[in-house]
Biopython code that builds the backbone (N, CA, C, O; Angstrom):
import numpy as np
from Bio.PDB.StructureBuilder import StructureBuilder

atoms = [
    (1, "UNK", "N", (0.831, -1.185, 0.000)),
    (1, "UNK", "CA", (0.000, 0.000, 0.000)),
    (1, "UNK", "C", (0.873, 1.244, 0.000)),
    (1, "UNK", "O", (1.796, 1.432, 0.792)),
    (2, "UNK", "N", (0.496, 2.067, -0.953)),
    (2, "UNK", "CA", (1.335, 3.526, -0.497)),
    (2, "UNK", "C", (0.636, 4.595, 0.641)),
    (2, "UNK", "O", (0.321, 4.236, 1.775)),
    (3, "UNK", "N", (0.508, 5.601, 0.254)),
    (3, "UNK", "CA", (0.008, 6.536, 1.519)),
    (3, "UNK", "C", (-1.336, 6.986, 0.789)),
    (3, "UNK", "O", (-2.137, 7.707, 1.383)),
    (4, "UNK", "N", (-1.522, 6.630, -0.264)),
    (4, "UNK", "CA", (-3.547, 6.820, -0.391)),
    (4, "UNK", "C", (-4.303, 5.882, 0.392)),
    (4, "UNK", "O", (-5.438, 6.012, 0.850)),
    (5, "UNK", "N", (-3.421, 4.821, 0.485)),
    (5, "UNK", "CA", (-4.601, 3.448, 0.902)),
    (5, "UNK", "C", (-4.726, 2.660, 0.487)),
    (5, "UNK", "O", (-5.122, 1.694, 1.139)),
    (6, "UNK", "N", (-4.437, 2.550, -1.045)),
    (6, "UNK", "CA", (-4.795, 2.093, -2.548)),
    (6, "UNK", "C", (-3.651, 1.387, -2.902)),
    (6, "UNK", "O", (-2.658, 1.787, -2.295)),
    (7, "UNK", "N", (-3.415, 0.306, -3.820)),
    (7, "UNK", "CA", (-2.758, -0.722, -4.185)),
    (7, "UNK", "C", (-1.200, 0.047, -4.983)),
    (7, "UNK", "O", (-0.011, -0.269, -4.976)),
    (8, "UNK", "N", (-2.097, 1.318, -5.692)),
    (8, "UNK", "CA", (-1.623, 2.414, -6.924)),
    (8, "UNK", "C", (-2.428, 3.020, -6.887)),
    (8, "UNK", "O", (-3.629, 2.796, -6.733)),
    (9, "UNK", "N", (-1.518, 4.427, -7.112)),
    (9, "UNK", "CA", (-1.955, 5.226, -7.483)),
    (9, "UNK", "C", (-1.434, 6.269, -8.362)),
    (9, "UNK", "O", (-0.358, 5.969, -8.880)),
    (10, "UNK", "N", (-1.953, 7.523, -8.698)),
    (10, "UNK", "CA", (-0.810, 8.232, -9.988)),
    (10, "UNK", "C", (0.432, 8.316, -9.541)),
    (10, "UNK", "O", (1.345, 7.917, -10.264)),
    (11, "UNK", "N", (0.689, 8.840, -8.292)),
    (11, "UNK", "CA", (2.170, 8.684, -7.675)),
    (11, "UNK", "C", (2.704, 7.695, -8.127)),
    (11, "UNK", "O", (3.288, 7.833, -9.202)),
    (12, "UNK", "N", (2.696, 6.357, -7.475)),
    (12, "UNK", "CA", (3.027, 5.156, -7.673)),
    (12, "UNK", "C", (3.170, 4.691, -8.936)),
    (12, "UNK", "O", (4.287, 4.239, -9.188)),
    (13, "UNK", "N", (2.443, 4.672, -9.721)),
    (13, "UNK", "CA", (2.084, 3.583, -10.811)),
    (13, "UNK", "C", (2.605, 3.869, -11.950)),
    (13, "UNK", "O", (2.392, 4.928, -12.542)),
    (14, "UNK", "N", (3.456, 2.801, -12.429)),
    (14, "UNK", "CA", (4.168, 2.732, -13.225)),
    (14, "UNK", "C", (3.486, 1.696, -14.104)),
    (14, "UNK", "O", (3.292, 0.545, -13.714)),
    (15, "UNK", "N", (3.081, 2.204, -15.467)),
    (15, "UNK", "CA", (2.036, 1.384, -16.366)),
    (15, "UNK", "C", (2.391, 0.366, -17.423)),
    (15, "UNK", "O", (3.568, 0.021, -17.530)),
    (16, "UNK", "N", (1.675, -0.026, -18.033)),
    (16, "UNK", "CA", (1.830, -0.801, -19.840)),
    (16, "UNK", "C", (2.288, 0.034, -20.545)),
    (16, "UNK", "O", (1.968, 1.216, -20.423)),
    (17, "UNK", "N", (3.141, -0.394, -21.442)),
    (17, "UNK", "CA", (3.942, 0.406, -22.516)),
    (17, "UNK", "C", (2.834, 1.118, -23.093)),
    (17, "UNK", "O", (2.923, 2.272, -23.514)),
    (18, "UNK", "N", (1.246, 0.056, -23.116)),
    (18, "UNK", "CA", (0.410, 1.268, -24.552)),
    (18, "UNK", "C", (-0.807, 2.086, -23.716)),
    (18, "UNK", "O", (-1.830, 2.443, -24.300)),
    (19, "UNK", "N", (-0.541, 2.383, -22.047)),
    (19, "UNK", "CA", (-0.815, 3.478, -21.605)),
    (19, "UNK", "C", (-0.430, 4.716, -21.144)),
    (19, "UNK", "O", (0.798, 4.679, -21.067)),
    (20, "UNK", "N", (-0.840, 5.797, -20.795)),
    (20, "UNK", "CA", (-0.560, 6.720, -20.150)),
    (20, "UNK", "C", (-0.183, 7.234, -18.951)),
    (20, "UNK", "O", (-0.965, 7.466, -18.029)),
    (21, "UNK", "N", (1.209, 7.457, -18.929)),
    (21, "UNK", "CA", (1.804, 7.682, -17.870)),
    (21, "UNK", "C", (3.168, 7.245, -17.650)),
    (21, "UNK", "O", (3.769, 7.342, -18.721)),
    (22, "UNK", "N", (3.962, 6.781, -16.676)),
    (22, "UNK", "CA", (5.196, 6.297, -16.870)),
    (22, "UNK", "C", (4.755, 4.276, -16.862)),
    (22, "UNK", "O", (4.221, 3.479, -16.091)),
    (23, "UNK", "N", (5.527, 4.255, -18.524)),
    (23, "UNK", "CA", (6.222, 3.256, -18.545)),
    (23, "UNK", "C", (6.997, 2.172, -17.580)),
    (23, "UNK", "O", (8.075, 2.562, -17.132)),
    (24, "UNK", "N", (6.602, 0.981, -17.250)),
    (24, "UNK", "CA", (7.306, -0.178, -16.566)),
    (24, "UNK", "C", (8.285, -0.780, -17.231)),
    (24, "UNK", "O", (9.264, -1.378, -16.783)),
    (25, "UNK", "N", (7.923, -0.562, -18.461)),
    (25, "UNK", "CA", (9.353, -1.212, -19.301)),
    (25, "UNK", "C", (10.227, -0.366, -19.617)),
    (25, "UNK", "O", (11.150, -0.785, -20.317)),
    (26, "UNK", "N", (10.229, 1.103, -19.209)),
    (26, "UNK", "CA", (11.366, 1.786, -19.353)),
    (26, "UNK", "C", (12.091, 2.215, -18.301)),
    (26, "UNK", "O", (12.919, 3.114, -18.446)),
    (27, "UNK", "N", (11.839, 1.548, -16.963)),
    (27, "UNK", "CA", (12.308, 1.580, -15.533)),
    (27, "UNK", "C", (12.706, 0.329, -15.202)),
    (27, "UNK", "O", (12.070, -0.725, -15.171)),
    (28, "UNK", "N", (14.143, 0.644, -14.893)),
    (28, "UNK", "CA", (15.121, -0.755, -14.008)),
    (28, "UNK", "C", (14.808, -0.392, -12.603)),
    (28, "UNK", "O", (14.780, 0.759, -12.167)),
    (29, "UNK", "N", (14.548, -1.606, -11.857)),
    (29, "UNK", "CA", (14.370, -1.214, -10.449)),
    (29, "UNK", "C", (15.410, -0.692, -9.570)),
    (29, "UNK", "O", (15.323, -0.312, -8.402)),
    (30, "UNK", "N", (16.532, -0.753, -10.451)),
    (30, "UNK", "CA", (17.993, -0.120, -9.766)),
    (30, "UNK", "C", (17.754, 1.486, -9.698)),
    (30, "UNK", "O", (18.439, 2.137, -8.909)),
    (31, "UNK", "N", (16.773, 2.145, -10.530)),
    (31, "UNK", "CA", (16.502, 3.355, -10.741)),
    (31, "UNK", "C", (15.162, 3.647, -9.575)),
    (31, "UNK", "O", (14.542, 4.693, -9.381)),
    (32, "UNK", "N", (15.043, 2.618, -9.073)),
    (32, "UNK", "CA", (13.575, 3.274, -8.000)),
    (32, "UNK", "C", (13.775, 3.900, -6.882)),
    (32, "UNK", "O", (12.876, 4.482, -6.275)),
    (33, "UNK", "N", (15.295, 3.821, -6.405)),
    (33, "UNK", "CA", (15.442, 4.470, -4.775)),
    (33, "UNK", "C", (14.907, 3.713, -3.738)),
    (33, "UNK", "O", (14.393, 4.242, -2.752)),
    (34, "UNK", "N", (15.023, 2.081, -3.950)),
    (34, "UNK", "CA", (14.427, 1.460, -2.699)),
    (34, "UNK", "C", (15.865, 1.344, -1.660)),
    (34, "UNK", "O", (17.090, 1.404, -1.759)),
    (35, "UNK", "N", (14.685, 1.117, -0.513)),
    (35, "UNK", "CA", (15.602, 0.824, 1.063)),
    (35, "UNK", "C", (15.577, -0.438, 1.272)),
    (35, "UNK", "O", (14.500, -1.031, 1.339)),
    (36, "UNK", "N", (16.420, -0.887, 1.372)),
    (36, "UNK", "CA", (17.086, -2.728, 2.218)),
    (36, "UNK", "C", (15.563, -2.775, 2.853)),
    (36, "UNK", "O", (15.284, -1.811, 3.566)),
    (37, "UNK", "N", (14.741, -3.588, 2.711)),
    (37, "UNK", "CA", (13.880, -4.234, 3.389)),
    (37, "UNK", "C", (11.853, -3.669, 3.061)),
    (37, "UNK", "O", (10.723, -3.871, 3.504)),
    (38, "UNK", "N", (12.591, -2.899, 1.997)),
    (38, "UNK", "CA", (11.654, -1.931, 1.560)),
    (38, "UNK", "C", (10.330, -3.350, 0.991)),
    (38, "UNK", "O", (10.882, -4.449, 0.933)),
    (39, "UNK", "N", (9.416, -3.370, 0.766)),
    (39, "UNK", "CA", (8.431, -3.942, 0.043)),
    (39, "UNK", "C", (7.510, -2.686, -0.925)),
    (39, "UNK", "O", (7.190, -1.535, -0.631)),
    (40, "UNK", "N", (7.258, -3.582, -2.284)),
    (40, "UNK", "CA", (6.660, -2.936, -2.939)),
    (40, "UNK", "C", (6.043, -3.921, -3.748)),
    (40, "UNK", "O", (6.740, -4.921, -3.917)),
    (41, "UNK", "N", (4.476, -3.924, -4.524)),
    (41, "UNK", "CA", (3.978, -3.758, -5.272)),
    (41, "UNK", "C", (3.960, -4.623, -6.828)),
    (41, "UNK", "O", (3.778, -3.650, -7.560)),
    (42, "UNK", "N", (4.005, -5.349, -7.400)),
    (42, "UNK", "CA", (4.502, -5.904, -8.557)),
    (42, "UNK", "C", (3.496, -6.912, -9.190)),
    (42, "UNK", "O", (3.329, -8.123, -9.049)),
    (43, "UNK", "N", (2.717, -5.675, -10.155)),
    (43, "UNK", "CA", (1.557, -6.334, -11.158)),
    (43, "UNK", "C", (1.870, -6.992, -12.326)),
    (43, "UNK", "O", (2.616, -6.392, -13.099)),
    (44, "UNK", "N", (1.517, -7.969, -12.602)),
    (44, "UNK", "CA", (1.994, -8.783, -13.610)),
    (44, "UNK", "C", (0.547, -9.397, -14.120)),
    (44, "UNK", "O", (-0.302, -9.980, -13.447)),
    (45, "UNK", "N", (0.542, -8.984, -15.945)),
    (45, "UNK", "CA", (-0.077, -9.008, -16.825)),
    (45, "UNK", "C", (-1.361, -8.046, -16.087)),
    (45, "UNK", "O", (-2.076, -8.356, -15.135)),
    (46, "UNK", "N", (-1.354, -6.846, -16.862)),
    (46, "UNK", "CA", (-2.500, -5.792, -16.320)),
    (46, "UNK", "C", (-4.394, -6.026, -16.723)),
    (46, "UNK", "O", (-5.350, -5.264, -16.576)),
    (47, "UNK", "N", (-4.267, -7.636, -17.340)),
    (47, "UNK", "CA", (-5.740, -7.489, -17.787)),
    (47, "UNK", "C", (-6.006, -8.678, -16.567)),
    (47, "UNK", "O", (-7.108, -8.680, -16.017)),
    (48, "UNK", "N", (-4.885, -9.770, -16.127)),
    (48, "UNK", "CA", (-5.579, -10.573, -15.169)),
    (48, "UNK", "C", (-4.972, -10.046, -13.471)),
    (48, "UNK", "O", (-4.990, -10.341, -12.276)),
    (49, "UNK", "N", (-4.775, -9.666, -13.862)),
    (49, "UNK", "CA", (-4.159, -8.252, -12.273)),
    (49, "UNK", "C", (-3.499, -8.849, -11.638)),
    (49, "UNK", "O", (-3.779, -8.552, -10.477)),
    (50, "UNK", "N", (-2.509, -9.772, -11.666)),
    (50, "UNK", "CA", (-1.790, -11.061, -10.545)),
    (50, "UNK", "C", (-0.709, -10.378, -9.832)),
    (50, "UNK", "O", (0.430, -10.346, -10.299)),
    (51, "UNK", "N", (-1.051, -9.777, -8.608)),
    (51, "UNK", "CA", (0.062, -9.239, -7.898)),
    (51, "UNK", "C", (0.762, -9.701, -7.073)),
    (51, "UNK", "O", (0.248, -10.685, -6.541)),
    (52, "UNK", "N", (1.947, -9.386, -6.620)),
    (52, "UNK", "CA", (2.656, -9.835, -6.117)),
    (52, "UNK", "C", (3.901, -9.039, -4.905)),
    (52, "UNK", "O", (4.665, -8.134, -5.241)),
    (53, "UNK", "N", (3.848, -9.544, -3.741)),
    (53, "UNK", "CA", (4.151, -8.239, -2.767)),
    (53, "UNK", "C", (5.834, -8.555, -3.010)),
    (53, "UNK", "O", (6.282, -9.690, -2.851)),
    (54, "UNK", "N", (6.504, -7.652, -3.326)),
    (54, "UNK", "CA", (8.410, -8.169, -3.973)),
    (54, "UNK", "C", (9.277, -7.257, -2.503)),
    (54, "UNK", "O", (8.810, -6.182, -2.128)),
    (55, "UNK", "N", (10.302, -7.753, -1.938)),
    (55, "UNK", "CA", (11.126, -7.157, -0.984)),
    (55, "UNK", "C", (12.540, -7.112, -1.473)),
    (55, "UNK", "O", (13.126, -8.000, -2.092)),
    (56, "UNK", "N", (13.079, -5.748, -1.042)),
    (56, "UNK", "CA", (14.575, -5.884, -1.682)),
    (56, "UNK", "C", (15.120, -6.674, -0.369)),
    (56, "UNK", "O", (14.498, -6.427, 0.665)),
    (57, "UNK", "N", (16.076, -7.486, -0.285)),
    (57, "UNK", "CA", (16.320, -8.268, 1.018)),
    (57, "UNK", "C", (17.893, -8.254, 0.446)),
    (57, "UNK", "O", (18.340, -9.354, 0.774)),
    (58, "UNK", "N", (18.981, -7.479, -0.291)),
    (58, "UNK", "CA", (19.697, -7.145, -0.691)),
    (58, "UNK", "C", (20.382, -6.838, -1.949)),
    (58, "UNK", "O", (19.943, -7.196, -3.042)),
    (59, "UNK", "N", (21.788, -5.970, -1.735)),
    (59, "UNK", "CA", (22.423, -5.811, -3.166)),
    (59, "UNK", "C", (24.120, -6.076, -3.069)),
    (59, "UNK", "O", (25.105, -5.752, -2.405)),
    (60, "UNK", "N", (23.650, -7.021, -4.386)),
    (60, "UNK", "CA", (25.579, -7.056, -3.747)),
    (60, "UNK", "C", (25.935, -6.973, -5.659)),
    (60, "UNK", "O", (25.579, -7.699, -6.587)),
    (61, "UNK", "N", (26.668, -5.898, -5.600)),
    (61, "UNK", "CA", (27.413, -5.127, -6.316)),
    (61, "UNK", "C", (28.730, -5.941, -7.108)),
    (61, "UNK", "O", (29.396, -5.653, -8.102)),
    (62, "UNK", "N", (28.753, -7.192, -6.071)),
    (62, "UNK", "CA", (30.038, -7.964, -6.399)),
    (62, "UNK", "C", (29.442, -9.243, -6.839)),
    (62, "UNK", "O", (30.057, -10.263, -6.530)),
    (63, "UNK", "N", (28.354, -9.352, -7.503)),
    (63, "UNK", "CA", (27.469, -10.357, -7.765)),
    (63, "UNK", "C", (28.355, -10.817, -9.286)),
    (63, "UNK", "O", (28.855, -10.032, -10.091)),
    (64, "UNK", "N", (28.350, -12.421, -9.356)),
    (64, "UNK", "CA", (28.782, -12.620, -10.361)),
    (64, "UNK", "C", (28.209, -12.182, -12.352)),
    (64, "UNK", "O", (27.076, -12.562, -12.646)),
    (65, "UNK", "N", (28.704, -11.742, -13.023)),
    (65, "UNK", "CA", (28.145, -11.577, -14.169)),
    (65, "UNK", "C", (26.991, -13.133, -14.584)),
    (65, "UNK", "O", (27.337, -14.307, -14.452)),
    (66, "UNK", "N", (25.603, -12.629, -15.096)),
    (66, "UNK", "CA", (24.246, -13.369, -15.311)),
    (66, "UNK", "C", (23.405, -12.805, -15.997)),
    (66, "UNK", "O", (23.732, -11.851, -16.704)),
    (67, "UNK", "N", (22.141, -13.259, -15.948)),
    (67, "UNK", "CA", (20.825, -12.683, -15.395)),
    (67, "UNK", "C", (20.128, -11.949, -14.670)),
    (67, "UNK", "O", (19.532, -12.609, -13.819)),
    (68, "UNK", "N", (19.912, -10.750, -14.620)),
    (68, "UNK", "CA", (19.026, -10.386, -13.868)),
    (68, "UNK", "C", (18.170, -9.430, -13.892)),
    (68, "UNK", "O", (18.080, -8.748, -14.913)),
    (69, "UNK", "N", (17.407, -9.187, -12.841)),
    (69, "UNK", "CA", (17.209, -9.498, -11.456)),
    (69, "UNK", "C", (16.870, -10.709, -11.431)),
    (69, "UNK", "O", (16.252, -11.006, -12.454)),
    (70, "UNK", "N", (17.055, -11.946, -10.380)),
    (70, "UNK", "CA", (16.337, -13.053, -10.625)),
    (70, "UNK", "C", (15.424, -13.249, -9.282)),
    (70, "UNK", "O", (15.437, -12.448, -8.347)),
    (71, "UNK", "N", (14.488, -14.648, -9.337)),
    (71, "UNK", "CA", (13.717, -14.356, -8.640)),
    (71, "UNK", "C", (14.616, -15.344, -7.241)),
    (71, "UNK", "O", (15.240, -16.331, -7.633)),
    (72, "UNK", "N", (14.639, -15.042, -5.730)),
    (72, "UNK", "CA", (15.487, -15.791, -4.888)),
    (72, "UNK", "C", (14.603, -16.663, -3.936)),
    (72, "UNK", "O", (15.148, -17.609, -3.367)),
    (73, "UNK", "N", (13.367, -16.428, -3.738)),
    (73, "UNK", "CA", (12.291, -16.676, -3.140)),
    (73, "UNK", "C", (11.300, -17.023, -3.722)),
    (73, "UNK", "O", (11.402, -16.855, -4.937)),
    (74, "UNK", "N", (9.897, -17.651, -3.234)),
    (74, "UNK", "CA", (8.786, -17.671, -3.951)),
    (74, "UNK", "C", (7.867, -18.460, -2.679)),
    (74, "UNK", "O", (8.387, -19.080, -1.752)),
    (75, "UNK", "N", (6.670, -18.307, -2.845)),
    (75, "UNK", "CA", (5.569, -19.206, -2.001)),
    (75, "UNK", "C", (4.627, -19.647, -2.592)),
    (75, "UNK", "O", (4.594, -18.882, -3.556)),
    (76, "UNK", "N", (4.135, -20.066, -2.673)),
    (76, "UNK", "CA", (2.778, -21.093, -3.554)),
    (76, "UNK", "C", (3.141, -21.379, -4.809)),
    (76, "UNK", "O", (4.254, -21.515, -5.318)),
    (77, "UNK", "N", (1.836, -21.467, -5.330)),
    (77, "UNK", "CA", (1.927, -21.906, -7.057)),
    (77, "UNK", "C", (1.728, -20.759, -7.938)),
    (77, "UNK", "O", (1.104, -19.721, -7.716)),
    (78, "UNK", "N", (2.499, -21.208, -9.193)),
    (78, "UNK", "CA", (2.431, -19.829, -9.986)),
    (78, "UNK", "C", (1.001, -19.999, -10.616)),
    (78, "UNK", "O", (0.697, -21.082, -11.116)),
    (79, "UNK", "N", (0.095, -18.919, -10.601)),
    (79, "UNK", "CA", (-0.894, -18.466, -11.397)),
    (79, "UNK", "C", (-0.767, -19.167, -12.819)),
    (79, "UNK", "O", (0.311, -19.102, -13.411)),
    (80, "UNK", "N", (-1.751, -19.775, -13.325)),
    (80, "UNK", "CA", (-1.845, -20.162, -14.953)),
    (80, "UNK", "C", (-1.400, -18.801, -15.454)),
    (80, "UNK", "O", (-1.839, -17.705, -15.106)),
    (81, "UNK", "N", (-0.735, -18.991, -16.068)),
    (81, "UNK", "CA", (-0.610, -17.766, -17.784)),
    (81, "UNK", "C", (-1.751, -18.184, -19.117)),
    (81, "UNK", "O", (-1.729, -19.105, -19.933)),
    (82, "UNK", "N", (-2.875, -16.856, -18.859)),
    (82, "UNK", "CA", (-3.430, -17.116, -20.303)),
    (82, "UNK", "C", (-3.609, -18.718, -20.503)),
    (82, "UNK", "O", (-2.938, -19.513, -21.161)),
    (83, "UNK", "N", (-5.080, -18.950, -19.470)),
    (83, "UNK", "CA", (-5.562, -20.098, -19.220)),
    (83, "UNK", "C", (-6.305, -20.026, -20.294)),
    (83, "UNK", "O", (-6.901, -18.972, -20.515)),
    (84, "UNK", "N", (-6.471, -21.497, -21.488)),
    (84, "UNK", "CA", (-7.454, -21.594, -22.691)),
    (84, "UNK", "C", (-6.831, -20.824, -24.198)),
    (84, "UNK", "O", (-7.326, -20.814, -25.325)),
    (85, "UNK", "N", (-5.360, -20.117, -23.600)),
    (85, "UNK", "CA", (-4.857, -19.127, -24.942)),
    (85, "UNK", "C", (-4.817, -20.283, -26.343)),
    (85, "UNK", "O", (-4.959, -19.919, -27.511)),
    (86, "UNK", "N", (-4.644, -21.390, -26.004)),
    (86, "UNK", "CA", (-4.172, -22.420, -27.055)),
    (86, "UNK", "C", (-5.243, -22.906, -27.437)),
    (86, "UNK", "O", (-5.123, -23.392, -28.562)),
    (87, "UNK", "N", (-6.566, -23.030, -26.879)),
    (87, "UNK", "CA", (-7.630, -23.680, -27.220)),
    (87, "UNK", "C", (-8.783, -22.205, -28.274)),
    (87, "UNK", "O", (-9.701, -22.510, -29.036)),
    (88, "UNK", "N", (-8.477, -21.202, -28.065)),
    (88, "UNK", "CA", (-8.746, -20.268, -29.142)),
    (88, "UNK", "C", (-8.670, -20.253, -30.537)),
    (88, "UNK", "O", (-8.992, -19.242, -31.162)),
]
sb = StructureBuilder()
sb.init_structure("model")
sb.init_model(0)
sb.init_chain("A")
sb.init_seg("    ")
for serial, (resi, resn, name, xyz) in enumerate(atoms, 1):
    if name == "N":
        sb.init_residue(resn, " ", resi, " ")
    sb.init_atom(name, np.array(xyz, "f"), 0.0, 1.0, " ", f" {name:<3s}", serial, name[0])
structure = sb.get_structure()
């Protein structure tokens, strides 16, 4: 939650490339100004709303060359993706 109450809001919300406002795909989270332990927010696919509460729980700078960000954690099961897309 931020300080409206609300999940997002214009402050907050960082959108779909084909709406209005700031872009999610043109923001690295290295650019957000989070704090060690900070939690935030993380909508994934904006038509089936699947959110997800993400914590920075560190940064290490001396991390070997990869991938990333990757994911280090997780709890339950992942949500279907575009349940029936193949049967269309």
């Amino acid at each position: 939650m931020n300080n409206s109450g609300r999940a997002w809001d214009d402050s907050t919300e960082y959108t779909s490339p084909h709406a209005n406002g700031r872009s999610a795909a043109q923001v690295k989270i290295r650019n957000l100004n989070l704090r060690m332990k900070q939690r935030f927010l993380y909508l994934f696919d904006y038509g089936d709303e699947h959110r997800f509460g993400v914590q920075l729980v560190g940064i290490n700078s001396d991390a070997p060359k990869g991938d990333y960000p990757r994911v280090v954690e997780c709890h339950g099961n992942n949500p279907p993706q575009y349940p029936g897309w193949d049967e269309e």
